[in-house]
C-alpha positions in Angstrom: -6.1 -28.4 32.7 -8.8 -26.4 31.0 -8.6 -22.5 31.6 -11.9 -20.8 30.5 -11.9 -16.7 30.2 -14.9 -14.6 31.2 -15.9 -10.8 31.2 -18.5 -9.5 32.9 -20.2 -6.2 34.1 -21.6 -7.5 37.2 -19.7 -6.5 40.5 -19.8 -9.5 42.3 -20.1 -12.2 39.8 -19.8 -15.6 41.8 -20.4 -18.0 39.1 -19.7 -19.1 35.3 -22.9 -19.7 33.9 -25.1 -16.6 35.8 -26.5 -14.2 33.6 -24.4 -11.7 32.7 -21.0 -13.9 32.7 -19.8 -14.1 28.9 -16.7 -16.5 27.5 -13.8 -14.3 26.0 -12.1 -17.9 25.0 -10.5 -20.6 26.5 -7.4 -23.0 26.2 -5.6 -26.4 27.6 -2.7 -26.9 29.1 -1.1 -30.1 28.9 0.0 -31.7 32.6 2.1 -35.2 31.6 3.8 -35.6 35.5 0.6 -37.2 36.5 3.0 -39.2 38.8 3.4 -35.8 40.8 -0.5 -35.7 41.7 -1.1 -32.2 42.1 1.6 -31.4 43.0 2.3 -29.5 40.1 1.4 -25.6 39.8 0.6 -23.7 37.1 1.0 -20.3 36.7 -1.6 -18.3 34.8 -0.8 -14.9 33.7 -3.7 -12.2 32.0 -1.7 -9.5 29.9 -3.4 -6.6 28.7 -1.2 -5.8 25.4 -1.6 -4.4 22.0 -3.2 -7.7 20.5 -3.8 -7.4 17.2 -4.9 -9.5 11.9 -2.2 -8.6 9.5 -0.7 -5.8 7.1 2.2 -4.7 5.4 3.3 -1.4 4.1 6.4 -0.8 2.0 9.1 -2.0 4.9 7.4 -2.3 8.1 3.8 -3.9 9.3 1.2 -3.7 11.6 -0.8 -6.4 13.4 -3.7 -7.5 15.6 -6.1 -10.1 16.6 -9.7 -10.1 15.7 -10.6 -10.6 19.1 -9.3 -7.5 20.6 -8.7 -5.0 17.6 -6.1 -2.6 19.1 -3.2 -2.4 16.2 0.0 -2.6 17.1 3.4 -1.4 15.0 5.9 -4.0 14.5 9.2 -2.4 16.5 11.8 -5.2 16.9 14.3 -5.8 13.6 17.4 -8.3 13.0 20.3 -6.0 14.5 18.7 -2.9 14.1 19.1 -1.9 17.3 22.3 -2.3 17.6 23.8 -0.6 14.3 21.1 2.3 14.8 23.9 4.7 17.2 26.1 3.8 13.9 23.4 5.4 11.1 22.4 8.2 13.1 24.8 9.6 15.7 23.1 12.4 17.8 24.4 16.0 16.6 24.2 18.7 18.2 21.8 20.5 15.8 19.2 17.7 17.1 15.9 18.7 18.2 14.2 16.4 20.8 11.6 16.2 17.9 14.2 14.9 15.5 15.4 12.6 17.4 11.6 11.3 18.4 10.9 10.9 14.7 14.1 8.7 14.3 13.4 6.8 16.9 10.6 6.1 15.1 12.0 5.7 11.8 14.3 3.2 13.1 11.6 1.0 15.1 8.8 0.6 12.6 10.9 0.3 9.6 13.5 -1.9 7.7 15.2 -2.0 4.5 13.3 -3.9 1.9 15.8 -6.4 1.4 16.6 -9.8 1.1 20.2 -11.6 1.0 19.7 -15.5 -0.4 22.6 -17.9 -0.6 24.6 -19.0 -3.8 21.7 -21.1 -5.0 19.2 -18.7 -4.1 17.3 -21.4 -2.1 17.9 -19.9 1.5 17.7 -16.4 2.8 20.8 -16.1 5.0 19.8 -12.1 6.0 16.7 -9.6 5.5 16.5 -6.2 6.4 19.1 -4.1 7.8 21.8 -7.1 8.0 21.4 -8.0 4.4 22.7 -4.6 3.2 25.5 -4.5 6.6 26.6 -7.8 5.8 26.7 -7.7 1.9 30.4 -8.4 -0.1 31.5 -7.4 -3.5 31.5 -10.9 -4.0 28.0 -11.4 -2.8 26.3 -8.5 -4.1 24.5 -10.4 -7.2 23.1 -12.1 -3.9 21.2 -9.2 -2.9 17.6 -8.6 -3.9 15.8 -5.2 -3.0 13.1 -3.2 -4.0 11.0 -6.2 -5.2 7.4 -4.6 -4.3 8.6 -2.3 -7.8 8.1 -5.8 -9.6 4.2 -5.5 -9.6 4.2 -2.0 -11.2 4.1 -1.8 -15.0 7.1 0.7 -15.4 9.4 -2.8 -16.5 12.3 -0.9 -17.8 12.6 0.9 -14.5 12.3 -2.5 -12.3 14.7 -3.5 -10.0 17.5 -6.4 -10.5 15.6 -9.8 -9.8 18.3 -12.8 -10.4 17.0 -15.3 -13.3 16.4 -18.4 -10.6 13.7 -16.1 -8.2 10.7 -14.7 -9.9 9.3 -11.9 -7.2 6.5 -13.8 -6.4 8.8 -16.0 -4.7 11.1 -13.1 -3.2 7.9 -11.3 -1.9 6.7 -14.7 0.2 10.1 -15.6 1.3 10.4 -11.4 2.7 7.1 -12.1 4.2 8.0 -15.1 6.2 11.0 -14.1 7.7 9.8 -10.3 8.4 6.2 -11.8 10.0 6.1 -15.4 10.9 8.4 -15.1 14.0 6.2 -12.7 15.5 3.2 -14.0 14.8 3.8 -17.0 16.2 6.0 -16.0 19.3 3.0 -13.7 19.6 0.5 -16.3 19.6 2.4 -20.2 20.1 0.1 -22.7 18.5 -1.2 -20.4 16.0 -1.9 -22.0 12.1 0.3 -19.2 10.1 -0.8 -20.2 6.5 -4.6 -20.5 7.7 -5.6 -18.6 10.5 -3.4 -15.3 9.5 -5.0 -12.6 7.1 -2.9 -10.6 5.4 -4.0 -7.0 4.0 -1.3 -6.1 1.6 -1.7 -2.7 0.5 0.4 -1.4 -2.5 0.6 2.1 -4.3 -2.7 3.9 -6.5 -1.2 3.8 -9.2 0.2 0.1 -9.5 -1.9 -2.4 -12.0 -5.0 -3.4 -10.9 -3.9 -6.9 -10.7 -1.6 -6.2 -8.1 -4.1 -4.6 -5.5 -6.9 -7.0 -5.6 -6.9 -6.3 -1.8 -6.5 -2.2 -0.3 -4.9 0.7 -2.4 -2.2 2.7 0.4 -4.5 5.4 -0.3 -7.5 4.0 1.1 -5.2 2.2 4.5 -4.1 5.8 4.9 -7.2 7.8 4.8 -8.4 4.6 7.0 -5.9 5.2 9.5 -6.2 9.1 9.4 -10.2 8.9 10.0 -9.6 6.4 13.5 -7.2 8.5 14.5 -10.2 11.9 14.6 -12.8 9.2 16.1 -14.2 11.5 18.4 -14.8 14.3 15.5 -15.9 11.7 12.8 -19.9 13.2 13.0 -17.8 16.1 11.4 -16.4 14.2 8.2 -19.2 12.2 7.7 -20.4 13.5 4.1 -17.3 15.6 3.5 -14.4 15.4 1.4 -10.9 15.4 2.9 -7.6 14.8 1.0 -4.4 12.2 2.2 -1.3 13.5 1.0 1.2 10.7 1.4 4.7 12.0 1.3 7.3 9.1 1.8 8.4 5.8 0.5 11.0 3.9 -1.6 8.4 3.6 -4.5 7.2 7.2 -4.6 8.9 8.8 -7.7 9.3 12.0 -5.8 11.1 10.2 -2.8 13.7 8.7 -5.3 13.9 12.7 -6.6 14.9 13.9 -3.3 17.5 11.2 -2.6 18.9 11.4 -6.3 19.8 15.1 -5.9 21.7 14.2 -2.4 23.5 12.1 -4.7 24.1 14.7 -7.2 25.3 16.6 -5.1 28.2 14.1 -3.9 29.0 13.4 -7.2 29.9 17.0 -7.9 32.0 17.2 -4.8 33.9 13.8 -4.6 32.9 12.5 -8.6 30.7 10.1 -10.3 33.5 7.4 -10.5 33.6 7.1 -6.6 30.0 6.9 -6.0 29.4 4.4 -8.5 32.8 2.4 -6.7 31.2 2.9 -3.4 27.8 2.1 -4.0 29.0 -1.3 -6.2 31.6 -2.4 -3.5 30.0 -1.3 -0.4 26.0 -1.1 -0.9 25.6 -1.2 2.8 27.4 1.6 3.5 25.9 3.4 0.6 22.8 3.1 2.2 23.6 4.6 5.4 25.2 7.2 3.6 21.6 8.2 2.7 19.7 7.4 5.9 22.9 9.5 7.1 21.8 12.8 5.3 17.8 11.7 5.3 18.3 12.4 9.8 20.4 15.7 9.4 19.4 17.6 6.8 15.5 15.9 5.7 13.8 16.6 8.6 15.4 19.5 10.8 15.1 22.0 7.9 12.8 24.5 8.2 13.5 26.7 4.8 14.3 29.1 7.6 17.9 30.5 6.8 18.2 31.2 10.5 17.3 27.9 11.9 19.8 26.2 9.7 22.9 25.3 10.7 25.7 24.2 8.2 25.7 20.3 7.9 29.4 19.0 7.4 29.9 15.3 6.2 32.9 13.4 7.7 33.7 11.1 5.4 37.3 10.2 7.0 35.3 9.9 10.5 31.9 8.5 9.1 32.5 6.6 6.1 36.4 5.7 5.8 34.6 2.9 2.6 34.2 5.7 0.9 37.6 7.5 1.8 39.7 5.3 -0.9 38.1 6.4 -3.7 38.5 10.1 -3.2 42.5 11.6 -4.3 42.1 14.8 -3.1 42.0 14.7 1.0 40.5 18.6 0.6 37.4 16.5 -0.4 36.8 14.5 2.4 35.0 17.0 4.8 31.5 18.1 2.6 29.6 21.2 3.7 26.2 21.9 2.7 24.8 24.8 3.2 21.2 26.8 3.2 21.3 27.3 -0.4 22.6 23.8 -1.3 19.7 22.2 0.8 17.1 24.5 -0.3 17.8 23.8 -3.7 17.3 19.8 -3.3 14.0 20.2 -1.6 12.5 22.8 -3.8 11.5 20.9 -7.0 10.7 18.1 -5.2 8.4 20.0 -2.9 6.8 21.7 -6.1 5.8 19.2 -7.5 4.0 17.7 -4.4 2.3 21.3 -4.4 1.4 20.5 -8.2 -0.2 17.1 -7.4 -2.1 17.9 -4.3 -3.2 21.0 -6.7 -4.5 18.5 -9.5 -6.6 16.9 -6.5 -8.0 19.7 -4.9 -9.3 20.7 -8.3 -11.5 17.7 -8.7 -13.1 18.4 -5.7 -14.3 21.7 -4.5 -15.7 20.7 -1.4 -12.5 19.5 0.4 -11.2 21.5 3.4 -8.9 19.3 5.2 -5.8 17.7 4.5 -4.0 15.2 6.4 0.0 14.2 5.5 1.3 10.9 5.9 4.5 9.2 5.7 8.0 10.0 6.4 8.5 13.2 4.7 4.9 14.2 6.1 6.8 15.5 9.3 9.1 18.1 7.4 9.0 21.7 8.7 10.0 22.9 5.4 6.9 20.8 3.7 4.7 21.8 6.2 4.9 25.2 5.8 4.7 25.6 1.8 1.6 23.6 2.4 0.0 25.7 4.7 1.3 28.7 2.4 -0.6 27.7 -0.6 -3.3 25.9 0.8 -4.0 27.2 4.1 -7.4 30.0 3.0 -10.9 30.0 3.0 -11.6 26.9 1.8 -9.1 24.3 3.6 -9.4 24.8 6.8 -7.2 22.5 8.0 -3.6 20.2 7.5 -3.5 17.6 10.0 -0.4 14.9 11.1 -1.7 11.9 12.4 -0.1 10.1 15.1 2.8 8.1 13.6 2.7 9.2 10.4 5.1 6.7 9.1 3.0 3.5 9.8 -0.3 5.1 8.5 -0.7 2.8 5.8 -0.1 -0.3 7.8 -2.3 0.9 10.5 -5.1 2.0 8.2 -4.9 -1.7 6.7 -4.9 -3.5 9.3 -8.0 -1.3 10.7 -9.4 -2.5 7.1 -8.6 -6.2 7.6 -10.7 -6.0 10.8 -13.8 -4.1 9.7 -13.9 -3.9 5.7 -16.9 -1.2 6.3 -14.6 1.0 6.4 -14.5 1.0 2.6 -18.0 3.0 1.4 -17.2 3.4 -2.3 -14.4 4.1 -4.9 -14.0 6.1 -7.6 -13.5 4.0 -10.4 -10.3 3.9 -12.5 -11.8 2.2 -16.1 -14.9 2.8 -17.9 -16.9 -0.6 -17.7 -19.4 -1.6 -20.3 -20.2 -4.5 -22.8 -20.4 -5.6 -26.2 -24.0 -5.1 -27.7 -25.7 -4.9 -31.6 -27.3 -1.4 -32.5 -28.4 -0.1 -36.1 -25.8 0.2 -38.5 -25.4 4.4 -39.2 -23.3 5.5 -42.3 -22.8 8.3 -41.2 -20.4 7.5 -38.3 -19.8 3.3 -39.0 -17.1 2.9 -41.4 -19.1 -0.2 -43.8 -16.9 -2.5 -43.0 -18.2 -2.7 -39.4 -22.2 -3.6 -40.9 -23.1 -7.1 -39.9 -25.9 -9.1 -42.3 -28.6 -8.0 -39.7 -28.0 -4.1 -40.1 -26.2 -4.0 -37.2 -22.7 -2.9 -35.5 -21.1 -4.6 -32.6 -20.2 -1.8 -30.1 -19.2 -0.8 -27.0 -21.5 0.1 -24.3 -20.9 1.9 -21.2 -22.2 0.9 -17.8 -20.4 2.6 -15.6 -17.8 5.9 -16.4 -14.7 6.2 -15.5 -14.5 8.9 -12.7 -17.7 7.2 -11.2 -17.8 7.2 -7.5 -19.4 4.0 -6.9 -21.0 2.7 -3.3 -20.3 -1.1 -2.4 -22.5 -3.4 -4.1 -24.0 -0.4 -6.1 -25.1 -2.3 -9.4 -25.8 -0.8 -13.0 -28.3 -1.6 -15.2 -29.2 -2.5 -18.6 -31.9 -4.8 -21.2 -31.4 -5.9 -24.7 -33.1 -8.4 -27.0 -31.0 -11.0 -29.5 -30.1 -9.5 -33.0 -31.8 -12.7 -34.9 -35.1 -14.2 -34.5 -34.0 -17.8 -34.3 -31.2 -17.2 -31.9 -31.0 -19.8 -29.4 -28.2 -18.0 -27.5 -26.6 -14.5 -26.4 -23.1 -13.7 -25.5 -22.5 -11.0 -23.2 -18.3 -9.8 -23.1 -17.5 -7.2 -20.3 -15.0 -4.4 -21.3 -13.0 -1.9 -19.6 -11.1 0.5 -20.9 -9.7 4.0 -20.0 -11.1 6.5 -23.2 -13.4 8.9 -22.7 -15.2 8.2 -26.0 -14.9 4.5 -26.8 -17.1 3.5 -29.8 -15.8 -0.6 -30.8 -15.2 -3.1 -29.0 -11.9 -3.8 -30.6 -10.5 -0.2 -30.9 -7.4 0.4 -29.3 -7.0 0.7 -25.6 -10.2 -1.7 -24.7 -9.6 -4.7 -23.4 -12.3 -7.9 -22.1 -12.6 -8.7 -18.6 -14.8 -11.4 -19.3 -17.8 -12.8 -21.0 -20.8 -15.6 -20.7 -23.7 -16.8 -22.8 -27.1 -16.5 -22.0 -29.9 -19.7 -23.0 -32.5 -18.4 -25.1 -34.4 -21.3 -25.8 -38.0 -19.4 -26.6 -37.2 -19.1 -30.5 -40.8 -18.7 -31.3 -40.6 -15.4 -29.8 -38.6 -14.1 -32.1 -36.7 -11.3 -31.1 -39.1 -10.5 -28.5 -37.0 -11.8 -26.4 -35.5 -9.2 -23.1 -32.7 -10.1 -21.2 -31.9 -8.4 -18.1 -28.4 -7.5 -17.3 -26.8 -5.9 -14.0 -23.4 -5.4 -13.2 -22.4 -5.3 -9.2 -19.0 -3.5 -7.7 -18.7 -5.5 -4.9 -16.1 -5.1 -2.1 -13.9 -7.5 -3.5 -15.0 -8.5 -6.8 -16.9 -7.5 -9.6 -20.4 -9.4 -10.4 -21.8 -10.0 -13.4 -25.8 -10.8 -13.6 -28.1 -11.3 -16.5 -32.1 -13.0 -16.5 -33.6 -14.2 -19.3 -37.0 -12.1 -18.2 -39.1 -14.5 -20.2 -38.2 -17.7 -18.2 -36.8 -16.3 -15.7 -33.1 -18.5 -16.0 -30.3 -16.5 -14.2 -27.1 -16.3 -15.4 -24.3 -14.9 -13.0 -20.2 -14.9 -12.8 -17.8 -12.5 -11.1 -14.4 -11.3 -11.9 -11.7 -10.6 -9.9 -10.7 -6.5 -9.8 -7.5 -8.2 -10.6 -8.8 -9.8 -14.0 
């Protein structure tokens, strides 16, 4: 039985094919009892959900179809629900906004974590479970963190067994965290050809690893369609995304170290380290623990706190063994002990945002992001050192904690959304000028008179629109050359001279026909250089025949 879907904006459409009746889509459904006749019903059901392309950010993902763009937050984890009430009890210094954000926490978010079986073949567990269900036998089994693999910091990386390389962790995390929902989502659908993936990873990460959407752009996406009705009032402006959250942010690892610290100078180092080695699970909850109680209800507001006591006998009787002394097992922390955690960290967040701002004079808003993006305490030093004639506002988006998915699955649907980039490298090419002695060290003279050096295109710093192209013209060094080779360079100097000098590095060449030799050296050769969306084109013309030459490299070359 075929089932065709229309829309239409006529009140009293009567037929298919009238003007004014548009197909939405259609689809088939298979009716094998012909031996019933038709006797056989079928029930047809039109649900208006959250339909949504694909996107990933950190531990939790956002989705939608192409056909009906409303992004939805992936909510539903492997036995999350269930050992939530375990990780965050309600206390009673729990605000119904604490709570709210916990909720959230807890729905659009799950550990980055996979748990494989002894041949590292299978995953048996991911999320949540893998870190509830781990062993001190198992624990080599465990793999976390991986996203850290495609940053360059290697000594810093996380633990990656010998028989997985991430690439393979990363896919495997992918499949089991997005398939199933997908496809339960939409049955029949291809998964590995009709799904689009927008993978957005951290600003400062190799370029090789986001070929596809920096966070920072999926954020300041998601902060702009969220102010929709306002946008006439951004258009031309500047406004800054501060993005306070996440595993991989150095300042989040800060935070959590201190709360550690601070353990370790209560209960020791030597039971921490037992705890964490023989019962990582726990560990974890031990953190997401202090993250709901102390994180987000302080203020930095000595009379809105309320003394936080940790029960470890009651809470985390793992843990229990390894302390002696029984006088240790209740923890308080108080105003002061809290305060001093958060203040460094929160510093340096005023440093960075500080460092931004004076790039740009002609910001005025703000908008905060992620996790920590809901703290009181952060809040308010923001607003206290930024909050004056010149930004006029600090904004929270809606569900701050999936902004970056959101933002890239908004992306994934309408790339416009991307204008233009600043760029990270300076970009130019290797090209012949006159030998000077009195800044060419002799050994650089070539037989002609001339020195190979680097010349810029496009600075680093540059803000560059989509498809904007840069320009430049040159003629070959020798009169009989039948040939020209053109190598494009990046590097990140201010001043870079050679094409070989330190911290310049090729993104690619070609070679250019010049078959006029009777022309000498009178000879021009166009050449352009295009920052596209997605890649970088290269373009020369020989002007005097008019041959075209073009290639294009990868922003991950």
């Amino acid at each position: 039985m075929w089932y065709q879907l229309l829309i239409t904006e006529n009140e009293d459409a009567k037929y298919c094919d009238e003007e004014g009746v548009k197909p939405l889509g259609d689809f088939i459904v298979d009716l094998p009892d012909t031996h019933l006749g038709k006797d056989r019903k079928v029930y047809f059901e039109l649900c208006f959900g959250e339909m949504e392309i694909q996107a990933y950010a950190k531990n939790g993902f956002s989705f939608a179809h192409i056909s009906n763009p409303v992004v939805a937050t992936n909510d539903e984890w492997p036995e999350q629900d269930q050992t939530s009430t375990s990780v965050a009890p309600k206390y009673d210094n729990d605000n119904s906004e604490n709570v709210e954000y916990w909720d959230q926490m807890e729905k659009l978010k799950t550990n980055t974590v996979l748990k494989y079986d002894d041949i590292f073949e299978n995953v048996e567990y991911w999320g949540f479970p893998a870190l509830t269900k781990i062993s001190k036998q198992k624990e080599e089994n465990l793999v976390e963190l991986f996203k850290l693999h495609l940053c360059d910091k290697k000594p810093d990386e996380p633990f990656l067994p010998e028989k997985l390389t991430y690439k393979k962790v990363i896919t495997d995390y992918f499949n089991e965290m997005v398939k199933k929902t997908v496809t339960t989502r939409w049955p029949g659908i291809e998964y590995n050809y009709q799904v689009l993936f927008v993978l957005a990873v951290p600003a400062e990460f190799p370029e090789n690893s986001k070929v596809t959407l920096r966070e920072s752009e999926a954020a300041a996406i998601y902060c702009l369609d969220t102010i929709e009705t306002k946008i006439q009032d951004y258009i031309g402006k500047s406004f800054l995304v501060v993005d306070c959250g996440g595993g991989t942010v150095d300042l989040t690892i800060r935070k959590l170290l201190k709360f550690i610290k601070f353990l370790e100078t209560k209960i020791g180092n030597s039971a921490i380290d037992n705890f964490k080695k023989d019962h990582y699970g726990q560990y974890q909850l031990l953190i997401h623990e202090f993250c709901r109680n102390v994180k987000l209800p302080f203020t930095g507001i000595e009379e809105d706190y309320k003394n936080y006591e940790l029960d470890i006998k009651r809470k985390f009787p793992s843990l229990k063994k390894y302390i002696n002394n029984d006088n240790k097992l209740k923890i308080k922390f108080t105003f002061e002990d809290v305060k001093k955690m958060f203040d460094p960290v929160i510093s340096e967040v005023i440093k960075l945002i500080r460092e931004q701002l004076d790039h740009d004079e002609t910001c005025s808003t703000m908008f905060l992001v992620g996790g920590f993006s809901e703290s009181k305490y952060l809040q308010k030093r923001i607003e206290e050192e930024f909050i004056n004639n010149r930004i006029k506002h600090i904004l929270v988006p809606q569900k701050p904690i999936a902004a970056v998915a959101r933002g890239a699955v908004k992306y994934g649907i309408n790339k416009k959304f991307i204008k233009n980039r600043v760029l990270k490298y300076t970009y130019g090419r290797s090209t012949l000028r006159p030998y000077d002695e009195s800044i060419d060290p002799p050994e650089r003279k070539r037989e002609s008179g001339h020195v190979l050096v680097f010349k810029s295109l496009a600075k680093k710093g540059t803000i560059v629109e989509v498809d904007q192209k840069f320009s430049q013209t040159s003629h070959p060094e020798n009169s009989d050359q039948s040939a020209m080779w053109y190598q494009i360079l990046i590097t990140e100097n201010e001043d870079a001279k050679y094409c070989d000098e330190e911290g310049v590095k090729p993104l690619g060449d070609f070679i250019i026909d010049l078959p006029d030799t009777h022309l000498g050296k009178d000879r021009k050769v166009y050449f352009e250089l295009c920052f596209g969306e997605m890649e970088i084109q290269a373009y020369a013309k020989n002007v005097n025949n008019g041959l075209n030459y073009k290639t294009t490299f990868n922003y991950s070359n």
